[in-house]
C-alpha positions as CSV (number, residue, x, y, z in Angstrom):
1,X,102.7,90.0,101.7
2,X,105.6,91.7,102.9
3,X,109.4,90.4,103.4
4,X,112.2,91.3,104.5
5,X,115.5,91.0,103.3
6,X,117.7,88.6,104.7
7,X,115.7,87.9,107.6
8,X,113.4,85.4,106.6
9,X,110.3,86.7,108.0
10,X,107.3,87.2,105.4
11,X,104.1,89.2,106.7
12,X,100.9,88.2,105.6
13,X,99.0,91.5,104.7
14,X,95.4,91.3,103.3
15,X,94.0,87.7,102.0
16,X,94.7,84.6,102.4
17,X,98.9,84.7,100.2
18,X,100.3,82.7,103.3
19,X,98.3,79.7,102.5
20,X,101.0,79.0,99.4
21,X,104.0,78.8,101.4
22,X,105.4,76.0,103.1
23,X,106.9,75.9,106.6
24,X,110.3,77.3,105.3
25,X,110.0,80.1,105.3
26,X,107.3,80.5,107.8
27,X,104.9,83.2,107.5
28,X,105.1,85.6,110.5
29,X,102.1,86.9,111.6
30,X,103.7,89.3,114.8
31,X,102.9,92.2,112.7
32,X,100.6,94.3,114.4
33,X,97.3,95.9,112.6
34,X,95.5,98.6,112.9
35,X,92.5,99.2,110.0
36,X,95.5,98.2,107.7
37,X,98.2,99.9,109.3
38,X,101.1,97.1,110.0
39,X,103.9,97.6,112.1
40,X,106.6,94.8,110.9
41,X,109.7,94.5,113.4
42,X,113.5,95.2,112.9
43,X,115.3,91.9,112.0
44,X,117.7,91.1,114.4
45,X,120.8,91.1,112.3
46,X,120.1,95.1,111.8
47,X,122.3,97.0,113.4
48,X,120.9,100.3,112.6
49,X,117.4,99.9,113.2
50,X,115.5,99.5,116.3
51,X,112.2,101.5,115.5
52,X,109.8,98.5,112.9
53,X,108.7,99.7,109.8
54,X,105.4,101.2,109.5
55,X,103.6,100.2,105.9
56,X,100.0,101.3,105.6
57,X,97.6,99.8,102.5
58,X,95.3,103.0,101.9
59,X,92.4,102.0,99.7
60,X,90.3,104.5,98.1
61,X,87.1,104.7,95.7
62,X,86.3,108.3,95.4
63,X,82.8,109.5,95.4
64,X,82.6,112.7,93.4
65,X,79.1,113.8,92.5
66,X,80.6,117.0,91.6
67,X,82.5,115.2,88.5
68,X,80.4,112.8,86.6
69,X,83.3,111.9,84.8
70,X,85.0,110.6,87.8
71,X,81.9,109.0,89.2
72,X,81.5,106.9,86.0
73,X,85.0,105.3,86.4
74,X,84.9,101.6,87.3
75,X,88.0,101.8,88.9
76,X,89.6,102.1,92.7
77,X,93.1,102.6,94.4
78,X,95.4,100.8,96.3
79,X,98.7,103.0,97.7
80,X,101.1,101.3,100.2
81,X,103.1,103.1,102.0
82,X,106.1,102.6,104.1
83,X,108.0,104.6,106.8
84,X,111.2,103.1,108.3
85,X,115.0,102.4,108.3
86,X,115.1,98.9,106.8
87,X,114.4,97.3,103.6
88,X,111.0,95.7,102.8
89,X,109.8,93.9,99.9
90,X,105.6,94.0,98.9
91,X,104.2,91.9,96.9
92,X,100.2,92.0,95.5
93,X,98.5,90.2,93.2
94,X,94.9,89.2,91.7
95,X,94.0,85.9,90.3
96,X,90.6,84.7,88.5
97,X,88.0,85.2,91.1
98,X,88.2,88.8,90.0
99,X,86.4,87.8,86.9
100,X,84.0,84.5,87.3
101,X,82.0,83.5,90.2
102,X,82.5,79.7,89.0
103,X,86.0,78.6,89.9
104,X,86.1,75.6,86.8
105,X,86.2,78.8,84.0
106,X,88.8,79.3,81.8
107,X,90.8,82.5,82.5
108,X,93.1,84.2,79.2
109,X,95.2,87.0,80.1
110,X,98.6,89.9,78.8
111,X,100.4,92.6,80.2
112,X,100.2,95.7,78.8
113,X,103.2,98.0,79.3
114,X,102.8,101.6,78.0
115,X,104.4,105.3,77.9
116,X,102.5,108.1,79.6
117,X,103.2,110.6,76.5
118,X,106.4,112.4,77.0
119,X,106.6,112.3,81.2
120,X,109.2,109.2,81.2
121,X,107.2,107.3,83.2
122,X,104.8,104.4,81.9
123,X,102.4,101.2,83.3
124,X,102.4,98.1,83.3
125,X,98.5,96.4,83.5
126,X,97.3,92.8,83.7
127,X,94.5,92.2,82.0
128,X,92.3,89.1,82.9
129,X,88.9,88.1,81.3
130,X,87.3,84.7,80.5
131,X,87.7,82.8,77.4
132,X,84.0,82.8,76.8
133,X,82.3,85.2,78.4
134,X,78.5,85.5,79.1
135,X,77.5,89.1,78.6
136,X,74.7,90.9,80.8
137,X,74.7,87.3,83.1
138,X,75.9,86.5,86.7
139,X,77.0,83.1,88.9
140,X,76.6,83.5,92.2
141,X,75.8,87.2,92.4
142,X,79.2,88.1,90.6
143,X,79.3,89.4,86.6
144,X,80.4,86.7,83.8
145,X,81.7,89.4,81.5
146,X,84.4,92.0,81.8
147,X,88.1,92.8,82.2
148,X,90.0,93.4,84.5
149,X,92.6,95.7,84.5
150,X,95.0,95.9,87.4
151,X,97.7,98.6,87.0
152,X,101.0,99.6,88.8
153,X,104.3,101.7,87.8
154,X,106.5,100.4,85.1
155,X,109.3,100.1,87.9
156,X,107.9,97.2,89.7
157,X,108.8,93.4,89.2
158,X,106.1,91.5,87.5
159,X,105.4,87.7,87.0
160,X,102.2,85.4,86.0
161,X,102.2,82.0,86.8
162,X,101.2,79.4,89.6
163,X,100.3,80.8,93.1
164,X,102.3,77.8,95.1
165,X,105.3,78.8,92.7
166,X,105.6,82.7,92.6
167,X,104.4,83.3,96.1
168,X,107.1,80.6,98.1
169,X,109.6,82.4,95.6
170,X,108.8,85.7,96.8
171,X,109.2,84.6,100.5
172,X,112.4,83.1,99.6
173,X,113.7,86.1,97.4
174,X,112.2,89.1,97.5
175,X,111.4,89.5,93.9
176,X,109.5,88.5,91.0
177,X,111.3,87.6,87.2
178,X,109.2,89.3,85.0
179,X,107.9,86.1,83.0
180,X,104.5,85.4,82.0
181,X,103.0,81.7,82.6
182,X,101.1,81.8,79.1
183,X,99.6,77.9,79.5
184,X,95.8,79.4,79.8
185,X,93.4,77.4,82.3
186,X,91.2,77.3,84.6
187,X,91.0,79.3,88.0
188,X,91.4,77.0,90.5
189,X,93.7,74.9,87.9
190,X,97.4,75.3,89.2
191,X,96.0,78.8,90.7
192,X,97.2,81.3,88.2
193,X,98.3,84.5,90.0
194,X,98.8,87.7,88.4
195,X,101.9,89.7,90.8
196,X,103.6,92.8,90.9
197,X,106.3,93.3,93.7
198,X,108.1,96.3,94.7
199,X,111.2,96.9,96.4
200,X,111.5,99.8,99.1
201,X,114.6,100.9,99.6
202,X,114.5,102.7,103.1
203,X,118.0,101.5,104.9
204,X,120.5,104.9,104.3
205,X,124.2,105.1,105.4
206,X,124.2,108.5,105.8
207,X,121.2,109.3,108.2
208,X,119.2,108.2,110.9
209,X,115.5,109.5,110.2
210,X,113.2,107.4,108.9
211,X,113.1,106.8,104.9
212,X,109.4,107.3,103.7
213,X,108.0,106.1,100.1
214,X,104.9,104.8,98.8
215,X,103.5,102.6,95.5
216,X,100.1,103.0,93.9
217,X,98.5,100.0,92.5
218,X,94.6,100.7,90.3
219,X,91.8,97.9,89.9
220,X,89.0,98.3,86.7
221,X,86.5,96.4,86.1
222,X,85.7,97.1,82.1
223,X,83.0,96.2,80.8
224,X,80.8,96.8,77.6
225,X,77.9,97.5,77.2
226,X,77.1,97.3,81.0
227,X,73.4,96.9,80.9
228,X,70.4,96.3,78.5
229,X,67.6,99.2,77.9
230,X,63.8,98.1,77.3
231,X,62.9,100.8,75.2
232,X,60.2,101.3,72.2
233,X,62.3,99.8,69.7
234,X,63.0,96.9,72.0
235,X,66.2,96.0,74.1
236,X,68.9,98.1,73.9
237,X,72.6,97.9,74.9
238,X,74.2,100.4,77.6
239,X,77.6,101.3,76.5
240,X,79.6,102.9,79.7
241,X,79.6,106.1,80.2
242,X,82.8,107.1,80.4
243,X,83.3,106.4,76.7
244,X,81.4,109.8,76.2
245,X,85.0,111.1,77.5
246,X,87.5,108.3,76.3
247,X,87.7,106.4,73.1
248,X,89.5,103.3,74.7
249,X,90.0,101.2,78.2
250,X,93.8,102.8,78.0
251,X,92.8,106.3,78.0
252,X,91.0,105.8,80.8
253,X,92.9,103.5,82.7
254,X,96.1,106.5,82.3
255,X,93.5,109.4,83.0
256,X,92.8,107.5,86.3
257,X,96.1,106.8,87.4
258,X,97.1,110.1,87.0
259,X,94.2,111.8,88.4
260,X,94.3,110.9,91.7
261,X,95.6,114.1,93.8
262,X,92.2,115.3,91.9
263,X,90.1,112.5,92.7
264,X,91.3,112.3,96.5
265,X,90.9,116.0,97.0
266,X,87.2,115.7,95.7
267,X,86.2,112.9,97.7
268,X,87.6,114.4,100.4
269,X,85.3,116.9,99.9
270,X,82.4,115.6,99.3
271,X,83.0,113.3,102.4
272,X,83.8,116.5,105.0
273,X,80.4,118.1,103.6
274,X,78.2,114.8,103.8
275,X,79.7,114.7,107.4
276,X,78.5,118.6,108.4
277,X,74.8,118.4,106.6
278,X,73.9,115.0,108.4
279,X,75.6,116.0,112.1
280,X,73.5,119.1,111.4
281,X,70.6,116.9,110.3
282,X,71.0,114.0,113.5
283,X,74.0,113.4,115.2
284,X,77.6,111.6,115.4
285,X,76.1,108.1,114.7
286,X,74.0,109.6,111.8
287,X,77.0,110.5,110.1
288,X,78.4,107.2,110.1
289,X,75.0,105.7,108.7
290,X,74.8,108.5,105.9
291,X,79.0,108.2,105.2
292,X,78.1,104.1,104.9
293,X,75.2,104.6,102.7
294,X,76.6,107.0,100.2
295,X,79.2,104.0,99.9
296,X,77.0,101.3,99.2
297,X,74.8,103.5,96.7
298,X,77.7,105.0,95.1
């Protein structure tokens, strides 16, 4: 969701957020979209701005068969970004879906809030898993073991607790208050949410171009092992590979975050050259059934 500040208006972005608040505020919905471009309207008390803010939720899983490290990452990107001259507040978060395909199971999660060595800057990471997980099974085509591990900046707000509290409060104010909701339940029992919110600062005094910033949000699914083995001395566990290159979910949840100018340049790559070999192989529509297949398979 998106709101801004002292207009009222909230802007439903991806999912279903809106379905938490109440008629006051009301969800506005006059944002226009464009594959997740929104364009969210001055308010009408803003004397400066005419020209709506453009925000933009840029998703990314890179496929880089050129770094096996990379490709054995369970983990994808979410960066919003914003251009304008007004304030607006974003809010994301998860809730226990991520982790269970049966809505009745008990959900346990933390926050993790840690230094990136000596650069100043840290993370902050929900972790969410079921109290009793069932390793190597599935419920309705969706794993019953894992973590998940969704990351953002240590400068964001954070909260845990009830969707129909933390989301109508967000509407309302703009913010989260960095409290965890540790009474551990169900999914679908009071809805426990898992938010982060961040607070772009665009509206300046002392120009009239257009403010631009942007927030990057990581999702990991960890799990170990992964899979089972038959082999000749019977069934064997798969531990992940990436723990050939890191010895904990940390290290590689920080090498991730940090890598991804790498990891977009690579993809990037790899997706220009996939694009040339199968034009050169078909034609225009080929490349869109080659670009969607690498996807699925990778």
């Amino acid at each position: 969701m998106a709101a801004v500040p002292g207009s009222g208006h909230v802007y439903p972005l991806l999912g279903r957020a809106h379905d938490s608040l109440s008629l006051d505020p009301n969800p506005d919905f006059d944002a226009s979209t464009t594959n997740f471009s929104y364009s969210i309207p001055a308010p009408k008390l803003h004397t400066k701005a005419s020209s709506p803010v453009e925000l933009t939720l840029s998703f990314l899983s890179p496929i880089t068969p050129t770094s096996t490290l990379r490709q054995s990452i369970p983990a994808s990107y979410l960066t919003v970004h914003v251009k304008g001259s007004f304030n607006v507040n974003v809010y994301v978060d998860i809730n226990g879906q991520w982790v269970s395909g049966n809505r009745g199971s008990r959900i346990v999660w933390e926050l993790d809030q840690r230094q990136l060595g000596d650069s100043g800057k840290g993370l902050k990471t929900w972790k969410v898993r079921k109290e009793t997980e069932l390793l190597l099974s599935e419920e309705r085509d969706q794993a019953e073991w894992g973590t998940l591990h969704f990351t953002a900046p240590s400068d964001v707000r954070h909260e845990a607790g009830t969707s129909g509290l933390l989301r109508p409060r967000f509407a309302r104010t703009g913010t989260l208050q960095n409290e965890i909701d540790e009474d551990f339940r169900s999914i679908m029992d009071e809805e426990p949410v898992f938010a982060f919110a961040k607070s772009f600062q665009l509206n300046s005094s002392t120009t009239s171009t257009p403010a631009t910033d942007s927030v990057m949000f990581s999702f990991a699914l960890i799990q170990n092992p992964v899979t089972q083995f038959a082999s000749a001395r019977g069934l064997t566990f798969m531990r992940p590979l990436w723990l050939s290159w890191f010895s904990s979910a940390e290290a590689l949840l920080d090498f991730h975050y940090l890598d991804y100018p790498n990891a977009a340049k690579l993809a990037s790559n790899y997706s220009a050259q996939l694009a040339i070999d199968a034009f050169a192989s078909g034609s225009n529509d080929y490349v869109d059934i080659v670009a969607l297949t690498a996807r699925q398979v990778l």
